[in-house]
PDB file of N, H, CA, C and O in Angstrom:
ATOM      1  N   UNK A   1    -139.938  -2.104 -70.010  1.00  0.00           N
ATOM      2  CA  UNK A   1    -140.502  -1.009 -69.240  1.00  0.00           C
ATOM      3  C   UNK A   1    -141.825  -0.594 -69.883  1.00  0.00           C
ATOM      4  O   UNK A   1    -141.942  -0.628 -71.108  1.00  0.00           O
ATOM      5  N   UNK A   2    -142.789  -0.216 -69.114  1.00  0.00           N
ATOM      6  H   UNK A   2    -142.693  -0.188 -68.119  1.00  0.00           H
ATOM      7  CA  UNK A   2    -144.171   0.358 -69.692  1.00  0.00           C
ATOM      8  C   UNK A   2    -144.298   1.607 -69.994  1.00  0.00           C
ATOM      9  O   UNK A   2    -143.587   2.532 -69.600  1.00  0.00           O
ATOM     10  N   UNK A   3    -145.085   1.648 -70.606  1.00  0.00           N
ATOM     11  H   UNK A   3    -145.662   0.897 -70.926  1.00  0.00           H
ATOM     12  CA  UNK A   3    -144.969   3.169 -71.467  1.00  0.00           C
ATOM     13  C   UNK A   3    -145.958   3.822 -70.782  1.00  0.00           C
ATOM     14  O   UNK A   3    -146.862   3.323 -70.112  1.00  0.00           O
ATOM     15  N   UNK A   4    -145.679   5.168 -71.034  1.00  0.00           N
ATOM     16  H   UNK A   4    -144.945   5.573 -71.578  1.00  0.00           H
ATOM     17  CA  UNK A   4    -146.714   6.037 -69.922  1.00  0.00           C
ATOM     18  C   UNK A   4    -148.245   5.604 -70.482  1.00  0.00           C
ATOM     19  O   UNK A   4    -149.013   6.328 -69.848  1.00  0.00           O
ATOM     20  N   UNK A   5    -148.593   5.225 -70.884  1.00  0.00           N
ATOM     21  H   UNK A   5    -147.969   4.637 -71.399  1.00  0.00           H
ATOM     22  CA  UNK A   5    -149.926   5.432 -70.900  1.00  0.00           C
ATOM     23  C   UNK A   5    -150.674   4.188 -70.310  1.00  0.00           C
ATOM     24  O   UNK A   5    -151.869   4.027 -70.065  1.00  0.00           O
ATOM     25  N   UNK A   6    -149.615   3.376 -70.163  1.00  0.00           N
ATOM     26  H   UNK A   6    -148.644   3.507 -70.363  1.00  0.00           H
ATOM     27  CA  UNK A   6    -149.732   1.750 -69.571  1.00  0.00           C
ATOM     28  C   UNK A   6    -149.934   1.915 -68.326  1.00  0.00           C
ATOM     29  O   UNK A   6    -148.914   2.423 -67.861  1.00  0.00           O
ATOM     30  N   UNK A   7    -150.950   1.710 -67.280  1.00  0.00           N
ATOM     31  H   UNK A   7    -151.779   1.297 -67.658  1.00  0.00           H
ATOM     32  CA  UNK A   7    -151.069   1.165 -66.069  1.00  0.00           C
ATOM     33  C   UNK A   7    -150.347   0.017 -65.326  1.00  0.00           C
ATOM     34  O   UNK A   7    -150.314  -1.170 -65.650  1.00  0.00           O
ATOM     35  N   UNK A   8    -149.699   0.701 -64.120  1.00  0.00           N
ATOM     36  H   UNK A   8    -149.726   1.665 -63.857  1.00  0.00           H
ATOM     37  CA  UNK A   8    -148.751  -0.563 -63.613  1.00  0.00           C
ATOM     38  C   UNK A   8    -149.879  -1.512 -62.744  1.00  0.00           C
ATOM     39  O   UNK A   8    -150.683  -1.241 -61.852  1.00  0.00           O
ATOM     40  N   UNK A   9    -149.515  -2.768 -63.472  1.00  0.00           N
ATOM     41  H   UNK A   9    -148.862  -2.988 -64.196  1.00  0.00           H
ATOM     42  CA  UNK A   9    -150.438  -3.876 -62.778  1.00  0.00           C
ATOM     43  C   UNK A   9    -149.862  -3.696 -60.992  1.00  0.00           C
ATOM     44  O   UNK A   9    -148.910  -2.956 -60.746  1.00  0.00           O
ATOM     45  N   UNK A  10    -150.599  -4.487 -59.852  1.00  0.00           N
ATOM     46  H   UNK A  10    -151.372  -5.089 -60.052  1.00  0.00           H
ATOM     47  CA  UNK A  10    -150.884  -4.500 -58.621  1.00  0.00           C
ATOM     48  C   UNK A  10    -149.406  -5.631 -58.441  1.00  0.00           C
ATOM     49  O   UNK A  10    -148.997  -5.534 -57.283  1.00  0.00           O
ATOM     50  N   UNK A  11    -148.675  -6.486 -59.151  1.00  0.00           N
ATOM     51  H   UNK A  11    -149.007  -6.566 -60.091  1.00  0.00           H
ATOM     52  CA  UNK A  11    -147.589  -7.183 -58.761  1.00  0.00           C
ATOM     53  C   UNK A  11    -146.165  -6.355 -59.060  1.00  0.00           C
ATOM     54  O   UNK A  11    -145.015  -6.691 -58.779  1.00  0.00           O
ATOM     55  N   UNK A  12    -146.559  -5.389 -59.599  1.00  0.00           N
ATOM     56  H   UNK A  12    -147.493  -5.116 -59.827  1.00  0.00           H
ATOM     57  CA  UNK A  12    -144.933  -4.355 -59.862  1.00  0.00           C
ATOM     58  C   UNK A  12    -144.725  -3.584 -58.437  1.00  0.00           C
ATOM     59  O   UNK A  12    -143.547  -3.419 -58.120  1.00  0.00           O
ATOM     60  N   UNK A  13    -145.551  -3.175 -57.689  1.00  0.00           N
ATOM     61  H   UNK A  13    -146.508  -3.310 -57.947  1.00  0.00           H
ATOM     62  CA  UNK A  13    -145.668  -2.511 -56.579  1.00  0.00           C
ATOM     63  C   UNK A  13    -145.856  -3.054 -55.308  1.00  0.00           C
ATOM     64  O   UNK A  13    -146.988  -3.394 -54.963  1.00  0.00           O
ATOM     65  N   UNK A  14    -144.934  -3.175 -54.595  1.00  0.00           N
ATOM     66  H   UNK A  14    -144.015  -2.899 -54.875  1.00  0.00           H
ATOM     67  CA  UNK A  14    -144.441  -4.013 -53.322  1.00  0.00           C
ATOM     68  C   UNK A  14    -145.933  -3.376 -52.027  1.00  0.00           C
ATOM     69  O   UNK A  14    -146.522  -2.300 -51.925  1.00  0.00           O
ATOM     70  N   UNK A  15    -146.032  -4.724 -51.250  1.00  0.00           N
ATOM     71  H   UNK A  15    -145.553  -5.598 -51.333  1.00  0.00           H
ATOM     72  CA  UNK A  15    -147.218  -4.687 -50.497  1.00  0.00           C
ATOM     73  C   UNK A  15    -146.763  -3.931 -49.434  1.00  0.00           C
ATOM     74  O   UNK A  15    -147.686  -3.402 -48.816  1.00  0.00           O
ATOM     75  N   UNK A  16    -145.495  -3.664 -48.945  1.00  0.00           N
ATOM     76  H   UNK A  16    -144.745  -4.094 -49.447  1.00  0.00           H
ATOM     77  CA  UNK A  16    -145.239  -2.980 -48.017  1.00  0.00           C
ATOM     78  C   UNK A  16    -145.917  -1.199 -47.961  1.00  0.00           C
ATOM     79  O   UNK A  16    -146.454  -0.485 -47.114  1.00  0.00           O
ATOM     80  N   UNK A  17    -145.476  -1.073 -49.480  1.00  0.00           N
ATOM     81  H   UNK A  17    -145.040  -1.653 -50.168  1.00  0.00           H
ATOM     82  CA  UNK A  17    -145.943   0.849 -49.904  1.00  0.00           C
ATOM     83  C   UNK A  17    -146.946   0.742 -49.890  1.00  0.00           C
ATOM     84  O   UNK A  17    -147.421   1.726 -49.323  1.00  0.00           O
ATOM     85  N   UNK A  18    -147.973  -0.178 -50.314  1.00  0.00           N
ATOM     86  H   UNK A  18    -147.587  -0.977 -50.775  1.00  0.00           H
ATOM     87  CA  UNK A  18    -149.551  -0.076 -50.555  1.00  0.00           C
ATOM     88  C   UNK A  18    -149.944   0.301 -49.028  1.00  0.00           C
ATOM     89  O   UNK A  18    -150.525   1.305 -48.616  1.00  0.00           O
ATOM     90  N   UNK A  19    -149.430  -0.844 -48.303  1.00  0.00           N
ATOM     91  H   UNK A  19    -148.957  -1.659 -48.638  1.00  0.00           H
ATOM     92  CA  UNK A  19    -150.357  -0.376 -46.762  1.00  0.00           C
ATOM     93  C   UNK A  19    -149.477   0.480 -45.686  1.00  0.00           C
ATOM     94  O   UNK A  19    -149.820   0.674 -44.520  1.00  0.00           O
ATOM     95  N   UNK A  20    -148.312   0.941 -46.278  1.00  0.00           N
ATOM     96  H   UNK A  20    -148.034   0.783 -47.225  1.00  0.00           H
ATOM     97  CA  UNK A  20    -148.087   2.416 -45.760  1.00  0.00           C
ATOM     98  C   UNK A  20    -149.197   3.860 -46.363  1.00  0.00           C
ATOM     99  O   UNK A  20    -149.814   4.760 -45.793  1.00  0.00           O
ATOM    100  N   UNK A  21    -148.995   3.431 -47.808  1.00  0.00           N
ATOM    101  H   UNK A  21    -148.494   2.700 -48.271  1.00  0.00           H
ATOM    102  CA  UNK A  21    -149.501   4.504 -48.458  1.00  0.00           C
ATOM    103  C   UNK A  21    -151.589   4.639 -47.519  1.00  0.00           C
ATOM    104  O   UNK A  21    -152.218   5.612 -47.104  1.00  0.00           O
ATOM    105  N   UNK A  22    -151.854   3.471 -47.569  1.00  0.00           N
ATOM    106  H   UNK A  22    -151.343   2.681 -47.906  1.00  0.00           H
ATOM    107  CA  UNK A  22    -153.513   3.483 -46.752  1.00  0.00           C
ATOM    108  C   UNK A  22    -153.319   3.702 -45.802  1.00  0.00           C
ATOM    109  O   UNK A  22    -154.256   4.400 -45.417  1.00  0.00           O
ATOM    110  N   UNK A  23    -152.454   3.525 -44.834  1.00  0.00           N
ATOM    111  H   UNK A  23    -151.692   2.957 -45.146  1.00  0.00           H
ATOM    112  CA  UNK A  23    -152.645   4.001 -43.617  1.00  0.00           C
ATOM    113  C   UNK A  23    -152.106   5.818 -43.085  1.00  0.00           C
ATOM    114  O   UNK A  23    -152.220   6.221 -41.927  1.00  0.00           O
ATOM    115  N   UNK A  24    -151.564   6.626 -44.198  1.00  0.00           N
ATOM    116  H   UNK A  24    -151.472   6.298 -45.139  1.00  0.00           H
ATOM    117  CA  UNK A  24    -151.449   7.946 -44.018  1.00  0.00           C
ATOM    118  C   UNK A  24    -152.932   8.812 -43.840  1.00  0.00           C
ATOM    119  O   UNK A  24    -153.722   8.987 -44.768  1.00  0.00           O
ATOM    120  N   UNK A  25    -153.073   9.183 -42.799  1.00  0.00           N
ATOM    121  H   UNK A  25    -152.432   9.041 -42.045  1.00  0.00           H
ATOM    122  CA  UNK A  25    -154.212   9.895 -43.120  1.00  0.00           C
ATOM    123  C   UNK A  25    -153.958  11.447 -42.252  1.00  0.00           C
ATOM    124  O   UNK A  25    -153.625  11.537 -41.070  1.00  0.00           O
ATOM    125  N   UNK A  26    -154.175  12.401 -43.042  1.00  0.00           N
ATOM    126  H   UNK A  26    -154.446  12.328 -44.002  1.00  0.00           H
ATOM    127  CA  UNK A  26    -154.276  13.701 -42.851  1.00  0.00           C
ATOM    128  C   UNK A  26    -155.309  14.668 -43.871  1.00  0.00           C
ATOM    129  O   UNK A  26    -155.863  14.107 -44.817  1.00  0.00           O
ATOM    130  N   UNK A  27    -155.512  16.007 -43.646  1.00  0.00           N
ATOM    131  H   UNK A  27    -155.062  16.462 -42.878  1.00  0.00           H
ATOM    132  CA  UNK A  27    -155.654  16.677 -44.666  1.00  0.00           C
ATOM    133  C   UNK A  27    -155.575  16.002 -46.206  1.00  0.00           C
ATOM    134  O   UNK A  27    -154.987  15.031 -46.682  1.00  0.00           O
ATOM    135  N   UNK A  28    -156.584  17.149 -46.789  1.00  0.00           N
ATOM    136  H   UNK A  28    -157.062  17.938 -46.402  1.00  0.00           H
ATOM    137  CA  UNK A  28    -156.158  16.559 -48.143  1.00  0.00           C
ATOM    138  C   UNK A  28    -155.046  17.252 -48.943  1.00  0.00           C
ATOM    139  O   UNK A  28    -154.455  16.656 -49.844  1.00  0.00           O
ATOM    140  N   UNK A  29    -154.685  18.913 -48.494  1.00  0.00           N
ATOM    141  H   UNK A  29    -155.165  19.397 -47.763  1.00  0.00           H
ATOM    142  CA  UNK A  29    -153.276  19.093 -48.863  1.00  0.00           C
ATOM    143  C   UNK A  29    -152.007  18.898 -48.240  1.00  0.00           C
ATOM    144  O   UNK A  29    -151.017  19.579 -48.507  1.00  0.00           O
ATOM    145  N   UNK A  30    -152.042  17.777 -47.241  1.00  0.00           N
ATOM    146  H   UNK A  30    -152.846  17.223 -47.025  1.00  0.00           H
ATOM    147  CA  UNK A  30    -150.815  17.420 -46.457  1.00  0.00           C
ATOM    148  C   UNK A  30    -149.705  17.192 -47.332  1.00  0.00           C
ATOM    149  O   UNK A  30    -148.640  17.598 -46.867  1.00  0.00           O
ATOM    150  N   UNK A  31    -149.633  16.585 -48.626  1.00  0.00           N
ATOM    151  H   UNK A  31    -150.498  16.256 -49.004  1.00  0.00           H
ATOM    152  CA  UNK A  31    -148.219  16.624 -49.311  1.00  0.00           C
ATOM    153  C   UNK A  31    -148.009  18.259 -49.594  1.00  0.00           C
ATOM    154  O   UNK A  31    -146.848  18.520 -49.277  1.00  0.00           O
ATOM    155  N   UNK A  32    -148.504  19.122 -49.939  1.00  0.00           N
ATOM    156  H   UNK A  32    -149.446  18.910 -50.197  1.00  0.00           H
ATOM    157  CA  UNK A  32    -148.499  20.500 -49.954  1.00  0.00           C
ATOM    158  C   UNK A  32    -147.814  21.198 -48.793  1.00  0.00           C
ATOM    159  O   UNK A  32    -146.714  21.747 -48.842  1.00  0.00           O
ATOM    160  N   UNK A  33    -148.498  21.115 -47.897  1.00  0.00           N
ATOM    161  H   UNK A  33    -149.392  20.669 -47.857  1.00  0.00           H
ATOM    162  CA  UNK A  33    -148.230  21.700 -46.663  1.00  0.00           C
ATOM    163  C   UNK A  33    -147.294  20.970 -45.750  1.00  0.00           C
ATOM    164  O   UNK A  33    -147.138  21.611 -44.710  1.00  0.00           O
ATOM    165  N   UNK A  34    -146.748  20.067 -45.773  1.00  0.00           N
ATOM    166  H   UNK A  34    -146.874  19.546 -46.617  1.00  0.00           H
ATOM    167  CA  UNK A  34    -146.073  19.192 -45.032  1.00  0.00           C
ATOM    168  C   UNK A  34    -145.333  19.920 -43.904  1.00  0.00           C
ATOM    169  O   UNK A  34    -145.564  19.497 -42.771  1.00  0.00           O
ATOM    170  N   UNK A  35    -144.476  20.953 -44.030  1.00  0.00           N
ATOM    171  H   UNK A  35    -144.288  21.296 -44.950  1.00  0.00           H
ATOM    172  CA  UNK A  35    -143.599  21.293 -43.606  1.00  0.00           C
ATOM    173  C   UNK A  35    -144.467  22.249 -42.684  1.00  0.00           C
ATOM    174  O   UNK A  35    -144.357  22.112 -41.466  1.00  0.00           O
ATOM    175  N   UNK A  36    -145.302  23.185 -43.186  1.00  0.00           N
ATOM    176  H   UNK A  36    -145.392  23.296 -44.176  1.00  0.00           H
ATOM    177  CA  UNK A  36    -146.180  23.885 -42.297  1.00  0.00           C
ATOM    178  C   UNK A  36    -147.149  23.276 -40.913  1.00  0.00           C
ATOM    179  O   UNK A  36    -147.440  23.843 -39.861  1.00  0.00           O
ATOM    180  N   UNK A  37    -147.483  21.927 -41.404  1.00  0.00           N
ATOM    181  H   UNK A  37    -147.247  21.465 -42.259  1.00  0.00           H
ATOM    182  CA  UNK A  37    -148.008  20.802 -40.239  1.00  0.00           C
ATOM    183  C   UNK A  37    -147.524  20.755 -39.551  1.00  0.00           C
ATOM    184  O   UNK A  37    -147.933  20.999 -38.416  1.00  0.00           O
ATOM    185  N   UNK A  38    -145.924  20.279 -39.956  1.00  0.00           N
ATOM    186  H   UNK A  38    -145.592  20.081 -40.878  1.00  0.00           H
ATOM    187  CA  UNK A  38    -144.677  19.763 -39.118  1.00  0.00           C
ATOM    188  C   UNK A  38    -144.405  21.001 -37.859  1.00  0.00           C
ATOM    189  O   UNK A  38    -144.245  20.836 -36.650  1.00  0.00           O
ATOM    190  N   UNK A  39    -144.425  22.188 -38.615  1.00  0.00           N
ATOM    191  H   UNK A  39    -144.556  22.322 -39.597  1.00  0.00           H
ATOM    192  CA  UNK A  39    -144.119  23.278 -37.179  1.00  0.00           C
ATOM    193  C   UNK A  39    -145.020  22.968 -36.765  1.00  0.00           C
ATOM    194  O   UNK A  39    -145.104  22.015 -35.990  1.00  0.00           O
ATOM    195  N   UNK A  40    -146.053  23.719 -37.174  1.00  0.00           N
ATOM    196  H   UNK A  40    -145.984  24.492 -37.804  1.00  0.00           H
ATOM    197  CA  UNK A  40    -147.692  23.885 -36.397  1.00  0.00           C
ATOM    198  C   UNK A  40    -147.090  22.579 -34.710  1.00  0.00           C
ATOM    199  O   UNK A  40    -146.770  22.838 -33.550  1.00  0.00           O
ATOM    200  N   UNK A  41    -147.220  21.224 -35.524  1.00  0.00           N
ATOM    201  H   UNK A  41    -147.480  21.013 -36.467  1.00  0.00           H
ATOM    202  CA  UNK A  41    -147.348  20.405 -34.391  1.00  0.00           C
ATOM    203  C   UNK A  41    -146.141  20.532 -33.708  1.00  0.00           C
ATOM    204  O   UNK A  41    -146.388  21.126 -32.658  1.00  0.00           O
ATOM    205  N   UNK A  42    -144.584  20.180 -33.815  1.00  0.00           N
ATOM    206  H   UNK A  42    -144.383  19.697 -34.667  1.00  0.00           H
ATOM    207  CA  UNK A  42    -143.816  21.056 -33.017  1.00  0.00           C
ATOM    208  C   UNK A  42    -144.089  22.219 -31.872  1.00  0.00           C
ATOM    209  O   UNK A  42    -144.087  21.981 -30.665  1.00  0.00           O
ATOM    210  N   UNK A  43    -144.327  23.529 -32.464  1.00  0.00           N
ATOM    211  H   UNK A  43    -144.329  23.723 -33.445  1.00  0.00           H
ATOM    212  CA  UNK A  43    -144.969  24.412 -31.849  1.00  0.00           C
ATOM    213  C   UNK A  43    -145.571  23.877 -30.696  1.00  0.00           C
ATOM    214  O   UNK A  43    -145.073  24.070 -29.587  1.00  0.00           O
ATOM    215  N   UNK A  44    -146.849  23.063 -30.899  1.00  0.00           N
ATOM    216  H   UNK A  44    -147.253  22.907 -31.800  1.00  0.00           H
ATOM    217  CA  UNK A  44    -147.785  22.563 -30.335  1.00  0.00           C
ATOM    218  C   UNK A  44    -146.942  21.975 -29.425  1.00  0.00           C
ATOM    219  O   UNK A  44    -147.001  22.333 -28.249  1.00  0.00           O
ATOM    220  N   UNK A  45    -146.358  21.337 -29.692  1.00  0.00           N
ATOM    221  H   UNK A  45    -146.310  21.045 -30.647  1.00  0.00           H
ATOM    222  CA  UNK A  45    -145.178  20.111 -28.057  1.00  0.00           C
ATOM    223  C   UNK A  45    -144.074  20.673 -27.561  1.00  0.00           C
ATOM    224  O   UNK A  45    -143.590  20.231 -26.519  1.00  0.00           O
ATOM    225  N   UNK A  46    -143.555  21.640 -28.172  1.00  0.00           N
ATOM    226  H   UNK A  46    -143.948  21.999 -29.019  1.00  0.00           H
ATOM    227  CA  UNK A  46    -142.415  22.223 -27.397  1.00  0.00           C
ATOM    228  C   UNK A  46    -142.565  23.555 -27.469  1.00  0.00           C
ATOM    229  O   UNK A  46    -141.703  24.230 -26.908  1.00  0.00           O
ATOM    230  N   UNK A  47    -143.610  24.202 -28.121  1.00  0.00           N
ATOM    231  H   UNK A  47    -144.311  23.653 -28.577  1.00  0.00           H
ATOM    232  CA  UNK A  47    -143.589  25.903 -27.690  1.00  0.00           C
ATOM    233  C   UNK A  47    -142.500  27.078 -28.960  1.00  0.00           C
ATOM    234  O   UNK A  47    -141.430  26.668 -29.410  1.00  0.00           O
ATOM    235  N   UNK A  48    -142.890  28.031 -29.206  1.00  0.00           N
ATOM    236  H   UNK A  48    -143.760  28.364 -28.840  1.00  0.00           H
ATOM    237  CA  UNK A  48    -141.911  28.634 -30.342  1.00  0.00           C
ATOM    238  C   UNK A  48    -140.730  28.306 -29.546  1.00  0.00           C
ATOM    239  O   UNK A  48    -140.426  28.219 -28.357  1.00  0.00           O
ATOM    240  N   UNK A  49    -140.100  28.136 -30.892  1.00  0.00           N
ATOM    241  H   UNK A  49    -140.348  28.207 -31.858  1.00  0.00           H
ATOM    242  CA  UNK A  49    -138.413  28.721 -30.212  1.00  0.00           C
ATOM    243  C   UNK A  49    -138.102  30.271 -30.255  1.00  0.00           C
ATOM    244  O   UNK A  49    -138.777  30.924 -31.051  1.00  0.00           O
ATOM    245  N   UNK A  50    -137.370  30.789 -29.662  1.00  0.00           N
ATOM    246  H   UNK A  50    -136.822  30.258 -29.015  1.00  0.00           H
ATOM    247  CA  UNK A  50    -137.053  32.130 -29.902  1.00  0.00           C
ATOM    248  C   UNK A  50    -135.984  32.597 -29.946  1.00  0.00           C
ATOM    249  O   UNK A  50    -135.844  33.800 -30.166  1.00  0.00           O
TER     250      UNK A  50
END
């Protein structure tokens, strides 16, 4: 196992996550806010609930 200060080379990390991970695009605090997006757009397609 590598030690934290070691950089994981580009063959430890499966090609599938790489081009999920590039193709996310939002905001730049979307991991932050996630859940606040998530209503917002909800909201947006189905209206408050009440």
């Amino acid at each position: 196992m590598p030690s934290p200060d070691q950089s994981c080379d580009a063959q430890s990390v499966p090609e599938g996550l790489i081009a999920l991970i590039g193709s996310v695009q939002g905001p730049e605090d979307f991991a932050e806010r996630h859940d606040d997006y998530l209503r917002e757009r909800l909201e947006r397609r189905f209206g408050k609930g009440e």
